[in-house]
N, C-alpha and C positions, 0 to 999 in steps of 0.2 A: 364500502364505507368511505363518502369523504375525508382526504386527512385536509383538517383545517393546520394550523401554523401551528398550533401548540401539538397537536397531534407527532406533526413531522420531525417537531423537535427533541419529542419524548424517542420518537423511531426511530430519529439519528443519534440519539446517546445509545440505542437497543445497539444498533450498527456497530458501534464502536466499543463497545463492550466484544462484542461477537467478534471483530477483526482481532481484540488483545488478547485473544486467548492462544494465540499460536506457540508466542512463546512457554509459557507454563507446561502447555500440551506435550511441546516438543520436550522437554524437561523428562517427560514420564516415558517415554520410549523405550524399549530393552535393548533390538540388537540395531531397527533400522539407524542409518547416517547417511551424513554430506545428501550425495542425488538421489540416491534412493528415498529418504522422505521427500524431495521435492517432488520424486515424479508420481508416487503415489500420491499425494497431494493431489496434483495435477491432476493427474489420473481420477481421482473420485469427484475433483469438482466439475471434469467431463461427463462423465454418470450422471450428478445431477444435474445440470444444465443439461442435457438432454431432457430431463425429464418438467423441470420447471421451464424453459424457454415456450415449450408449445402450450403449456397451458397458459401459460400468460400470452404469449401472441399468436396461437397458431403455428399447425403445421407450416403455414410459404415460410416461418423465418428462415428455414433450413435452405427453401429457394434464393430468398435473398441475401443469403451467405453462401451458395455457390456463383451467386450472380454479383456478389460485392467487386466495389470497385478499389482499386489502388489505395486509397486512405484507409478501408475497414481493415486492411488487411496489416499495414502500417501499423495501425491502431492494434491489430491482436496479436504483431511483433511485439511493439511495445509492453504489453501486457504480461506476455512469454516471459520477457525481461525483467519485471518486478515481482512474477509469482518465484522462479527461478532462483532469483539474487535472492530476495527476502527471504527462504527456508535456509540456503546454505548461508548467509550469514548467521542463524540463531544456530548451527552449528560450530559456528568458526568462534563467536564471543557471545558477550553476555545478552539479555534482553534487554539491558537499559540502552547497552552501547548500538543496538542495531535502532531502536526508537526513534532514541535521541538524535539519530545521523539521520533518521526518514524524515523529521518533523522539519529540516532543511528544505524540503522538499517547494513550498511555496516562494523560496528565494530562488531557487535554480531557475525556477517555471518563469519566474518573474524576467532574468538572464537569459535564459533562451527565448524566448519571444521577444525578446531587443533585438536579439540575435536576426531571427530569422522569418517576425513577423512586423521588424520593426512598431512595436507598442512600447511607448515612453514609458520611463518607470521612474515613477513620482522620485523624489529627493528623501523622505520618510521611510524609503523602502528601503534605497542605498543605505540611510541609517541604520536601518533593520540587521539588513546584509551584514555592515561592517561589523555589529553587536555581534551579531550571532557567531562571524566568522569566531571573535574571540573567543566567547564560550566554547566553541570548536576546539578550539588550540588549549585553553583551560579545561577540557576535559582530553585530552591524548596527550598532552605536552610531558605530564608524569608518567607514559603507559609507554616510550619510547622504547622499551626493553622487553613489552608485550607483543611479541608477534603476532601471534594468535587472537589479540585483540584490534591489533592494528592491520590485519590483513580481512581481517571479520566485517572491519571498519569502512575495509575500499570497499569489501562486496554489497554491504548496506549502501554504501553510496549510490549505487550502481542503481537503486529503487528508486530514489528520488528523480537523478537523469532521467532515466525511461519515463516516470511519469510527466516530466516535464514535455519530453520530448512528445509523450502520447496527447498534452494538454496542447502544444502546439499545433500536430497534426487537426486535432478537433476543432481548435478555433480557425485553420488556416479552410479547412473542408467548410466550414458553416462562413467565412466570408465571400467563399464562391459558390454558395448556396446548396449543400450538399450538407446534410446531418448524417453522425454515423451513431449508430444506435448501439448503445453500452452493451447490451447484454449479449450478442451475436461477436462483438470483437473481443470480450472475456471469455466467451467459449475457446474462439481461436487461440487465443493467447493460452489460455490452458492443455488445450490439444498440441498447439507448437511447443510447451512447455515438454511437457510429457514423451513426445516424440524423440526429442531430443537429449534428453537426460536416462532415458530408458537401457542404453548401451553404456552411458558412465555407471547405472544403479544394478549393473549384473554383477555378479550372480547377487540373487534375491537373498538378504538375512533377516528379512522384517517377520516377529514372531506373530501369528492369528490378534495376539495385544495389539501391536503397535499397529497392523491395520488396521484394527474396530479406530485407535485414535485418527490414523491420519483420513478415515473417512469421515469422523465426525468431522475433519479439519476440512475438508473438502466439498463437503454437506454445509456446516454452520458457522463456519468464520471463511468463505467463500463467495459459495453460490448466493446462499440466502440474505449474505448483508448484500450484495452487491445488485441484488433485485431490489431489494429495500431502500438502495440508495437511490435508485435511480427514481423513485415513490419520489421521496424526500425532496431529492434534486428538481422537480418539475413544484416544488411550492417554496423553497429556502434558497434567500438568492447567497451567491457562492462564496462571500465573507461568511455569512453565516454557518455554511459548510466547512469551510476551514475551519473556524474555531472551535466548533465542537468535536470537528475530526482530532482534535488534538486531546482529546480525549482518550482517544488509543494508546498515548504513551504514558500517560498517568494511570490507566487501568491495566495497562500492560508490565509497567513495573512493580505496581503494586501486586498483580496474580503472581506473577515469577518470585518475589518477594517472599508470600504467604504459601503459593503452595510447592516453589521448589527450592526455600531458601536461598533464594539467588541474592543477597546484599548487594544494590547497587555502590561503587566507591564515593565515594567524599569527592571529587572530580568530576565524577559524573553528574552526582549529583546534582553541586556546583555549576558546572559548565550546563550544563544541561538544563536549570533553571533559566540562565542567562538566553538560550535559545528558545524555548517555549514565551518568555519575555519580550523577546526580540518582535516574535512571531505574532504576539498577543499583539500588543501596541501596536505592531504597521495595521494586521484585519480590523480593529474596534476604529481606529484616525480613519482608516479607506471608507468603513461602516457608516463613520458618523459624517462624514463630508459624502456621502453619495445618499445620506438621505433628508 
């Protein structure tokens, strides 16, 4: 089926529905915690990307990810990095306060490619940056006495870095004429994931339950939005993507919300508007001056 534009857009809200369910999910668990849900996590969305990679491209992908070069593999560090941090942060705090710290995410990206792909970052964005910083500080500024929130908070951080750092790697690969193909560097990064978390998540406490979830978790807010994205990604140019991806934190507060009671604070809330605001307004100004 061709996806036309409206098609892609209807797929990328599917997407992002699909990504906000980790939180809630994690909510329902009995005994797994901390690495143990990430690595099973990990662990299932290796399963399935085994099994969805070759039917979408064929057995060689498996060749071409033994044969990858230096960047793919950069790129499935990175990846490691934010499957990794993002399970054990919805461990450590709330679901709003991990969101709300990921939606940062397009200012860092912005910073680090100043950094180290030297790309100018318009004066609108700096505005963005310094808003959002705010909202940042109005939502932790009251939570000083919350450990557990504000250490939840570094590890959530920790998601946006990597992707940034993985958005560099990608653009710095594609201006020396090398494309790295999404779905072979998510395997990696899930497998490095897994690898390495596997000796923090012993001995195993996770009940027959809390598997069936973190395979669903690994199966359909994993594998399958991230094959979906990359549909999506090859018709919606990448403001567009942004802002619908910002979707995930308003569907993700709202599931945590409904189905595990989780009341985000008056702070968060607060700060948190201020950042999705920030966000808004720089992608819709970039949006409408680049078309």
């Amino acid at each position: 089926m061709k996806l036309t534009h409206s098609r892609a857009v209807v797929l990328m809200i599917l997407v992002t529905l699909m990504w906000s369910i980790a939180g809630v999910v994690t909510r329902q668990l009995e005994s797994a915690r901390s690495f143990e849900v990430t690595f099973w996590r990990s662990f299932f969305t290796v399963l399935s990307l085994l099994v969805i990679l070759p039917l979408l491209q064929g057995r060689a992908v498996f060749a071409q990810i033994r044969h990858g070069r230096l960047p793919l593999w950069l790129s499935g560090l990175c990846w490691s990095v934010m499957f990794t941090a993002f399970m054990l942060a919805l461990t450590l705090t709330t679901v709003a306060n991990v969101l709300v710290t990921m939606a940062v995410g397009p200012f860092i990206t912005a910073l680090v490619s100043r950094l180290f792909i030297v790309q100018r970052i318009p004066r609108r964005t700096w505005w963005a940056i310094a808003t959002a910083a705010a909202g940042m500080v109005w939502m932790y500024g009251g939570q000083t006495q919350m450990s557990g929130n504000l250490s939840g908070t570094a590890v959530a951080l920790l998601v946006p870095v990597a992707a940034a750092c993985n958005w560099t790697v990608l653009q710095h690969s594609r201006m020396h004429g090398q494309d790295i193909d999404l779905l072979p560097a998510v395997l990696i990064g899930a497998a490095l994931s897994a690898l390495l978390t596997l000796p923090l998540a012993l001995p195993f406490a996770a009940t027959g339950h809390d598997l069936a979830l973190l395979a669903l978790l690994g199966l359909f807010q994993l594998a399958i939005p991230c094959a979906l994205l990359v549909r999506c990604a090859g018709v919606l140019k990448a403001p567009e993507v942004a802002l619908l991806a910002l979707l995930e934190v308003i569907f993700g507060i709202l599931l945590a919300w409904i189905g595990a009671g989780e009341v985000p604070a008056p702070s968060v809330m607060g700060g948190g508007a201020v950042v999705i605001a920030a966000l808004l307004a720089n992608e819709l100004i970039g949006w409408r001056q680049k078309s």
